[in-house]
C-alpha positions as CSV (number, residue, x, y, z in Angstrom):
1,X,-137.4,26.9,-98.9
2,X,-134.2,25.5,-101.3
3,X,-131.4,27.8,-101.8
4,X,-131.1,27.7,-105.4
5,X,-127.8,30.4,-105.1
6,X,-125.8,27.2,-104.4
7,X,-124.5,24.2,-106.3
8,X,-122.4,21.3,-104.9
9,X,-120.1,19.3,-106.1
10,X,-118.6,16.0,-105.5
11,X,-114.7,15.4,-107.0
12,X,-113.1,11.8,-106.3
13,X,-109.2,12.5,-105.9
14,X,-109.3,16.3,-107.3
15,X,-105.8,17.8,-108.9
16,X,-103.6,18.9,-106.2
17,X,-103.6,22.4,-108.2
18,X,-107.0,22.1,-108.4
19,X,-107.8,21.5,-104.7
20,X,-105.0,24.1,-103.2
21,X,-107.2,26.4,-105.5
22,X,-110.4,26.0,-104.3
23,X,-109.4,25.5,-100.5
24,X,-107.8,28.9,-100.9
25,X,-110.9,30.4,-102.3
26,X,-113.0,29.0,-99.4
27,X,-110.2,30.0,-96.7
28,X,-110.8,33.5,-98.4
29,X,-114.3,33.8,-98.4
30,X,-114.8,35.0,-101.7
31,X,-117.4,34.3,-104.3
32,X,-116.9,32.9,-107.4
33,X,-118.1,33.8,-111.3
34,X,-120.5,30.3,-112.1
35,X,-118.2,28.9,-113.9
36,X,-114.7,29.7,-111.7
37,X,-115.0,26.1,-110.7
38,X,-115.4,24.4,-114.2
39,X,-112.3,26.9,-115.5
40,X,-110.2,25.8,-112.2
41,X,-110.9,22.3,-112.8
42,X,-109.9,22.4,-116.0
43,X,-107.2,24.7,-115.8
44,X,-105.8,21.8,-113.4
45,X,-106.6,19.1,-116.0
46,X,-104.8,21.0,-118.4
47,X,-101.4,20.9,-115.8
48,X,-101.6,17.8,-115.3
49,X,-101.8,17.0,-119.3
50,X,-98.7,18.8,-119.7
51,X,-97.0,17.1,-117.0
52,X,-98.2,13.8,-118.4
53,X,-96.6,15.3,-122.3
54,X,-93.6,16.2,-120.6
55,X,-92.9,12.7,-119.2
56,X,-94.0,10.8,-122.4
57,X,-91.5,13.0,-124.3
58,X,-89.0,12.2,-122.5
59,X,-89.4,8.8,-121.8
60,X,-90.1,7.7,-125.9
61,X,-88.2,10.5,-127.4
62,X,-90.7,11.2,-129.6
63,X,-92.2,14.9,-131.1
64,X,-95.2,15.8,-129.5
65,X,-94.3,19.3,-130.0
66,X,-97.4,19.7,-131.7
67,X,-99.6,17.9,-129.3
68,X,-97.5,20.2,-126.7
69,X,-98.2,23.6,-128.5
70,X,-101.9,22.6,-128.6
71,X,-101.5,22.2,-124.9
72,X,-100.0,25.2,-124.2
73,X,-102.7,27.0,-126.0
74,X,-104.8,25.7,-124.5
75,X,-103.4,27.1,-120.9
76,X,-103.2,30.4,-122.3
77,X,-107.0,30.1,-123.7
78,X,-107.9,28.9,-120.1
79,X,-106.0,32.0,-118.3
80,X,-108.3,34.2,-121.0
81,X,-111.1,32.8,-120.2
82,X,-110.4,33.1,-116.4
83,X,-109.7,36.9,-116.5
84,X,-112.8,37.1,-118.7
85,X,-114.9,35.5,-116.4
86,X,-113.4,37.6,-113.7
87,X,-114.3,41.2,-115.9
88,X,-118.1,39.8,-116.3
89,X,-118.9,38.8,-112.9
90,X,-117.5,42.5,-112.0
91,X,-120.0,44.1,-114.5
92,X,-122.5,41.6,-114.6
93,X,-125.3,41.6,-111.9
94,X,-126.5,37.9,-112.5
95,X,-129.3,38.6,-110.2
96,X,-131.1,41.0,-112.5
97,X,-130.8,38.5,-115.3
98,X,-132.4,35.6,-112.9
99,X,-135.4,38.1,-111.9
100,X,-136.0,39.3,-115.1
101,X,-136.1,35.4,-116.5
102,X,-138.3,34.8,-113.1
103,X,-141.0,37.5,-114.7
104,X,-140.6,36.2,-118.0
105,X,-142.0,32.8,-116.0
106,X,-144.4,34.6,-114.2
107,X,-146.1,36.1,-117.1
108,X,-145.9,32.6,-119.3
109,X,-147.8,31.1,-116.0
110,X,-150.5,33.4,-115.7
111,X,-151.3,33.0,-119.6
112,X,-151.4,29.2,-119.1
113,X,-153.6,29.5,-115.6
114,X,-156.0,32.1,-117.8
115,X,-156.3,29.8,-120.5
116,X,-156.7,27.0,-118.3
117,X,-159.5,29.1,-116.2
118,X,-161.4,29.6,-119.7
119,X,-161.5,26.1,-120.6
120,X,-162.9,25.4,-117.3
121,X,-165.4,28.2,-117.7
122,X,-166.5,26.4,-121.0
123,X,-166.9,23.5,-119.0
124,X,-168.7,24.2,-116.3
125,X,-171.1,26.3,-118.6
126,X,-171.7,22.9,-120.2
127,X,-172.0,20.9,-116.9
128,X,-174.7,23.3,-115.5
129,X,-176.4,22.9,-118.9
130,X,-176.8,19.6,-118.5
131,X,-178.1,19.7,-114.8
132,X,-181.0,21.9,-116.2
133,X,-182.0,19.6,-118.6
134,X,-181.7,16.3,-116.3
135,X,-184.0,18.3,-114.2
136,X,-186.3,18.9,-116.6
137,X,-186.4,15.3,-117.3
138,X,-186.8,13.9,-113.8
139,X,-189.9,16.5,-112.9
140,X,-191.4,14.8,-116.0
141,X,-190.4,11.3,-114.9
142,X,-192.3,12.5,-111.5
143,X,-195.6,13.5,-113.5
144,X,-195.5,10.7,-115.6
145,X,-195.1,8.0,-112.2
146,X,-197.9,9.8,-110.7
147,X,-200.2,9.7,-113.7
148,X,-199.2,5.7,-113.5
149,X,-199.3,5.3,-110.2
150,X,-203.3,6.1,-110.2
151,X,-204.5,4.4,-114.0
152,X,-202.3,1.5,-113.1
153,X,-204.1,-0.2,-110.6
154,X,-207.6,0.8,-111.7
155,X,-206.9,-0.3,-115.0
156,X,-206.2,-3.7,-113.6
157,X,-209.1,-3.8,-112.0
158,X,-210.9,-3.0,-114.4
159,X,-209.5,-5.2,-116.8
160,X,-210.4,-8.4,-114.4
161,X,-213.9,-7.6,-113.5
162,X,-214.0,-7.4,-117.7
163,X,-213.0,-11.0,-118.6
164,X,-214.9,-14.0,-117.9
165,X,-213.9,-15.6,-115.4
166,X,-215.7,-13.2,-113.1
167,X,-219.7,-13.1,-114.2
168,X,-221.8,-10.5,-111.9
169,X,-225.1,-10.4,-111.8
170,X,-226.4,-6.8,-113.8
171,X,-227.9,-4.2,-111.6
172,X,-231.5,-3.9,-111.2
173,X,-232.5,-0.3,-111.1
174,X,-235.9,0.3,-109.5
């Protein structure tokens, strides 16, 4: 059986704030909301963004205080979304949401597999209806051979003692 309570995932040169983070969560043993990983990941993207910003600004002494703010907000929105993912997973119970879409399966399942169990019915009602009647027409087949098998050959015979080729004599009856 495949635990389906798991996911993995597969990062090529993760953030370094990204991986510090996650390696301290596994050290830690602690469980996760689903999408912790997504909003650490991104969260580290977002660091690394405004490291990036920082050293473009500086190098071509150009305004990207816009682009910056944007950035910044950005941050903030991520740390929001963190600490609400952190309130639902306390007040959620995920589970009960999986069992009850689970039933919700079940149920759509068993209509299918009744409706599938009907059509079947249909058909084998159809099936045994023709059995009957190929029956019927085989015993008749069987009568009909019989009835041949004994007219056949005495009709032939019959037929050449009636041409002329063969000539008997008539019977004297005394």
């Amino acid at each position: 059986m495949q635990d389906t309570d798991t996911s993995y995932w597969t990062i090529i040169q993760p953030p370094t704030m990204f991986y510090n983070e996650v390696r301290t969560d596994a050290s830690n043993n602690s469980t996760l909301h689903p999408l912790g990983l997504h909003v650490k990941y991104l969260g580290a993207a977002a660091a690394n963004w405004r490291e990036y910003f920082n050293y473009v600004a500086e190098r071509l002494k150009k305004s990207i205080h816009h682009a910056h703010a944007i950035l910044l907000n950005t941050a903030d929105m991520i740390a929001a979304v963190r600490a609400h993912g952190v309130a639902i997973s306390e007040t959620c119970n995920y589970d009960d949401i999986l069992k009850f879409h689970g039933q919700e399966l079940l149920v759509s399942n068993g209509v299918k597999l009744a409706m599938i169990a009907e059509e079947d019915s249909a058909q084998n009602k159809v099936m045994a209806s023709l059995t009957e009647m190929t029956h019927k027409d085989s015993r008749t087949v069987r009568v009909m051979t019989m009835i041949a098998l004994i007219y056949l050959p005495a009709n032939l015979i019959l037929a050449f003692f009636s041409t002329t080729i063969v000539s008997l004599p008539p019977l004297k009856l005394a």
